[in-house]
C-alpha positions as a printed NumPy array, in Angstrom:
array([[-233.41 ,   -3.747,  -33.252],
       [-232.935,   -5.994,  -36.141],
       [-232.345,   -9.962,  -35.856],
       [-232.067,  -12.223,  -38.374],
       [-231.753,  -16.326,  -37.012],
       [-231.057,  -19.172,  -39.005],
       [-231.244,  -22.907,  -38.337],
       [-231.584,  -26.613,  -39.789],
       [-228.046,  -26.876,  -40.3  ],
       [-225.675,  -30.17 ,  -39.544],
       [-223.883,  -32.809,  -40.628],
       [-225.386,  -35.02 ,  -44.051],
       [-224.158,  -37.571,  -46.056],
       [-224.029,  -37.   ,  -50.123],
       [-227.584,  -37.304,  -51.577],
       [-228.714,  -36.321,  -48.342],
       [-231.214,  -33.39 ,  -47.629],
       [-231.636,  -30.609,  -45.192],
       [-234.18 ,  -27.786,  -45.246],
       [-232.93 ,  -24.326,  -43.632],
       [-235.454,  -21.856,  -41.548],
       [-234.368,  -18.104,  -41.469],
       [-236.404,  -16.049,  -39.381],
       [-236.248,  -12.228,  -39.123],
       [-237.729,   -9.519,  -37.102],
       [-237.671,   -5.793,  -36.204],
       [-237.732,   -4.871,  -39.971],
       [-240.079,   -5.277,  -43.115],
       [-238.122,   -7.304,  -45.783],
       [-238.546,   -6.781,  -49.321],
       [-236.008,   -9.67 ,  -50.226],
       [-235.06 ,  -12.666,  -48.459],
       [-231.778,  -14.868,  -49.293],
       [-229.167,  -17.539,  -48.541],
       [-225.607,  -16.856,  -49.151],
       [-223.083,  -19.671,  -48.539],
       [-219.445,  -19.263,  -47.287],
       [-216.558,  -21.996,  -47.382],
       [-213.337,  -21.771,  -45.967],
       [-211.067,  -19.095,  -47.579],
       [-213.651,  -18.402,  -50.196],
       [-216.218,  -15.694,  -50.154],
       [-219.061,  -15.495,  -49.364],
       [-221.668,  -16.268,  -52.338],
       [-225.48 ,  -16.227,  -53.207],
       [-227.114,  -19.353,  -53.282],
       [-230.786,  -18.09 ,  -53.533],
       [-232.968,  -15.561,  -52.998],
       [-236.486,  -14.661,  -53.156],
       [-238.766,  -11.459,  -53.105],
       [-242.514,  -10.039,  -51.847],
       [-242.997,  -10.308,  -56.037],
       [-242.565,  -13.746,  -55.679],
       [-239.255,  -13.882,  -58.674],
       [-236.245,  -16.393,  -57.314],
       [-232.915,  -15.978,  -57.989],
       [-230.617,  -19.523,  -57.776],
       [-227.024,  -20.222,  -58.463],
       [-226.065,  -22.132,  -61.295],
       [-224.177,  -24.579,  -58.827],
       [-227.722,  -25.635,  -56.768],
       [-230.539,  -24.97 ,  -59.781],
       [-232.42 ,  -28.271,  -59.385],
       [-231.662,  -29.028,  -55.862],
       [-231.895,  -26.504,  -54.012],
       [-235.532,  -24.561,  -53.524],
       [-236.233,  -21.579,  -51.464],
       [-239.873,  -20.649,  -50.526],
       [-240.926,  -18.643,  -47.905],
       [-243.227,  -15.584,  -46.423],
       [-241.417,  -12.241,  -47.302],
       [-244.185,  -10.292,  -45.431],
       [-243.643,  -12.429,  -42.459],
       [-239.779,  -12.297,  -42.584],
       [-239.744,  -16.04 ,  -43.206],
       [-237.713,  -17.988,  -45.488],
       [-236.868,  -21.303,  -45.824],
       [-234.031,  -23.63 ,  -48.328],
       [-234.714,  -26.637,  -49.122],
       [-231.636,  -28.386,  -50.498],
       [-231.798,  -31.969,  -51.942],
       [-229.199,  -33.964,  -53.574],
       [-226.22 ,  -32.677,  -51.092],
       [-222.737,  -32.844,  -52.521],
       [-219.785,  -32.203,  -50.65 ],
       [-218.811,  -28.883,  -52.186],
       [-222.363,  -28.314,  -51.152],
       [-220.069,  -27.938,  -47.376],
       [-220.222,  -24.463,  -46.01 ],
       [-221.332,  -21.734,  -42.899],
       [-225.099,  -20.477,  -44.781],
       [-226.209,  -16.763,  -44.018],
       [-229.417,  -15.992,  -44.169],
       [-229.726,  -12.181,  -45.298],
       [-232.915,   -9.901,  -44.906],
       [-233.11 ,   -6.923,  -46.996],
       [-235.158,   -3.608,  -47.228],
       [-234.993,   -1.273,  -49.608],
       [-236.563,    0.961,  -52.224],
       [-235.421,    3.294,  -55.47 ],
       [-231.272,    4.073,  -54.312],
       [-231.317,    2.837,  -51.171],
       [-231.336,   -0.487,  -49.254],
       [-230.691,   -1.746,  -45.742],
       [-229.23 ,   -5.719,  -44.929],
       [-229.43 ,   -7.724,  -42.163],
       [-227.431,  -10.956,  -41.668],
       [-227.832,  -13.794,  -39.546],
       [-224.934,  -15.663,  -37.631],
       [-225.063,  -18.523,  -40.035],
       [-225.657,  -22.353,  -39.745],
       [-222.836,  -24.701,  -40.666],
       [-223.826,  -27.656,  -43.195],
       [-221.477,  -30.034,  -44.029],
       [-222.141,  -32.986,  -46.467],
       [-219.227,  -35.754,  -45.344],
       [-219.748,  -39.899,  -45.684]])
């Protein structure tokens, strides 16, 4: 069975920072992301990261937000600087396997980060 956990999230003021930990296990990941959801909007990529080692980043967070991690350990971590409040939603942390026409995702239960004086 496949679980995916996130945490690090809370409550920050704007400029703030919080890193987020996703840990996964019960599958081998070949990429490793963080989607962001805010109320009545979709859900959205913020960044994402493979075993190659290429990134993928939003054009809202380039610059402040970094994701690093261990894809071969199901590990992956955000680092976001700089918070704004539009910055304010649930983050899913999603775990992916997959090859030539085929893949497999895994989401996590999300963490709630909301960036509020």
């Amino acid at each position: 069975q496949v679980h995916v956990v996130e945490s690090g999230g809370g409550l920050v003021q704007p400029g703030g920072s919080l890193r987020l930990s996703c840990a996964a296990s019960g599958t081998i990941s070949t990429t490793m992301g963080w989607y962001r959801q805010a109320p009545g909007k979709q859900r959205d990529l913020v960044a994402s990261t493979t075993t190659g080692g290429s990134t993928k980043y939003a054009d809202s967070v380039k610059g402040r937000f970094t994701i690093s991690g261990d894809i071969a350990n199901n590990a992956v971590y955000l680092q976001m600087n700089n918070l704004k409040p539009e910055d304010t939603a649930v983050y899913y942390c999603k775990a992916e396997r997959g090859g030539p026409g085929w893949k497999y995702e895994y989401w996590g239960q999300g963490t709630q980060v909301t960036v509020s004086s």
